[in-house]
C-alpha distance (Angstrom), angle and dihedral (degrees) to the residues before:
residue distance angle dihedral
X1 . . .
X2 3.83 . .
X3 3.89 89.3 .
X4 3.70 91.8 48.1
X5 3.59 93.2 59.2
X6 4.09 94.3 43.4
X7 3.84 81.0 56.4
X8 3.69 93.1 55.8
X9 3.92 94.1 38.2
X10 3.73 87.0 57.9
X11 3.90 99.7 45.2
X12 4.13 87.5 38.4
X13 4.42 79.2 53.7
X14 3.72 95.7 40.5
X15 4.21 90.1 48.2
X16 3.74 92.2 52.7
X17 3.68 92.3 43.5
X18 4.05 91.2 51.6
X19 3.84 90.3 51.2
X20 3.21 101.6 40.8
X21 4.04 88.1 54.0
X22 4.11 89.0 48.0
X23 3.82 95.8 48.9
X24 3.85 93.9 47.5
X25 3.89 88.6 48.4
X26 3.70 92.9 51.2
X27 4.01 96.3 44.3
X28 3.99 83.9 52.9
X29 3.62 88.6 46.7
X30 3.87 88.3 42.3
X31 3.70 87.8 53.3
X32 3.97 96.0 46.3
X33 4.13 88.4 52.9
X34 3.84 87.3 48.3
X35 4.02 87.0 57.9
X36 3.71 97.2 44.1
X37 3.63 98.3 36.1
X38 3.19 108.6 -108.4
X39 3.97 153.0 136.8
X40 3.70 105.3 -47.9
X41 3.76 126.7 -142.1
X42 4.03 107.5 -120.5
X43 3.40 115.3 -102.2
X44 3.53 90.0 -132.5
X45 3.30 90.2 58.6
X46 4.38 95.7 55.4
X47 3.86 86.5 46.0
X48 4.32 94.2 53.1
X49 3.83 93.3 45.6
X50 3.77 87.5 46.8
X51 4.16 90.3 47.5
X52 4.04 94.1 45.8
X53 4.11 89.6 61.2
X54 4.34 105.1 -66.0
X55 4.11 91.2 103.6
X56 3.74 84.3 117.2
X57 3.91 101.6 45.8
X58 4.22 88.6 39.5
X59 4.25 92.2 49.6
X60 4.11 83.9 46.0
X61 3.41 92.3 42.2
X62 4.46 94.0 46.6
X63 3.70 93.7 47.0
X64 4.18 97.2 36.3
X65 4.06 90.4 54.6
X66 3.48 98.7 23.6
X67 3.39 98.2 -121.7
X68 3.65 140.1 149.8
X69 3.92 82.3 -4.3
X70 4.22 88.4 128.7
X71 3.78 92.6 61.0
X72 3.84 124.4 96.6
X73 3.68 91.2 -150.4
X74 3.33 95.1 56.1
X75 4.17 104.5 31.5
X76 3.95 86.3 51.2
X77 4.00 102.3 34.9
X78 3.49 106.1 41.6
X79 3.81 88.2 57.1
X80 3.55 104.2 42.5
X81 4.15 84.8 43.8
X82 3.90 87.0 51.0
X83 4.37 84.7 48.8
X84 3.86 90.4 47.5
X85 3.80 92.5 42.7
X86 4.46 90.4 51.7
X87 3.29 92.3 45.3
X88 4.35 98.7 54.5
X89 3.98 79.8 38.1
X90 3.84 92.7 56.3
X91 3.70 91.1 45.4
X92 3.06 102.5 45.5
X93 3.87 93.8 50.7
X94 4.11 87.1 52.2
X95 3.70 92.5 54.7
């Protein structure tokens, strides 16, 4: 059983990881299209990848390109997503 859950604690670490990485590449790319005028990425879309486990990548990604750093939404969510998203990590790591 113990190597069952060391399985899941690794694949539960390496999905986090992997969406964390793709939602601070898209709010740099986000932030590059807002420069140079272009086709934005939905903000919808930055908030649900930072809900389903990129909290991390999307509060690196806000404060490293200075973006979306004026918006409640964002200062306030991504945070308290990143807090919720620790925490179930930590406990499900001690179980």
């Amino acid at each position: 059983m113990k190597d069952i859950m060391t399985g899941m604690d690794q694949a539960l670490t390496v999905y986090i990881l992997a969406v964390s990485l793709l939602t601070w590449i898209l709010f740099g790319l986000d932030k590059w299209k807002a420069i140079h005028g272009k086709w934005r990425i939905r903000e919808s879309t930055l908030l649900g990848l930072s809900f389903i486990g990129g909290a991390a990548g999307g509060l690196a990604g806000m404060y490293l390109f200075r973006h979306k750093i004026r918006k409640m939404r964002f200062r306030i969510g991504v945070p308290l997503m990143l807090l919720v998203q620790a925490a179930l990590w930590l406990y499900f790591k001690s179980a």
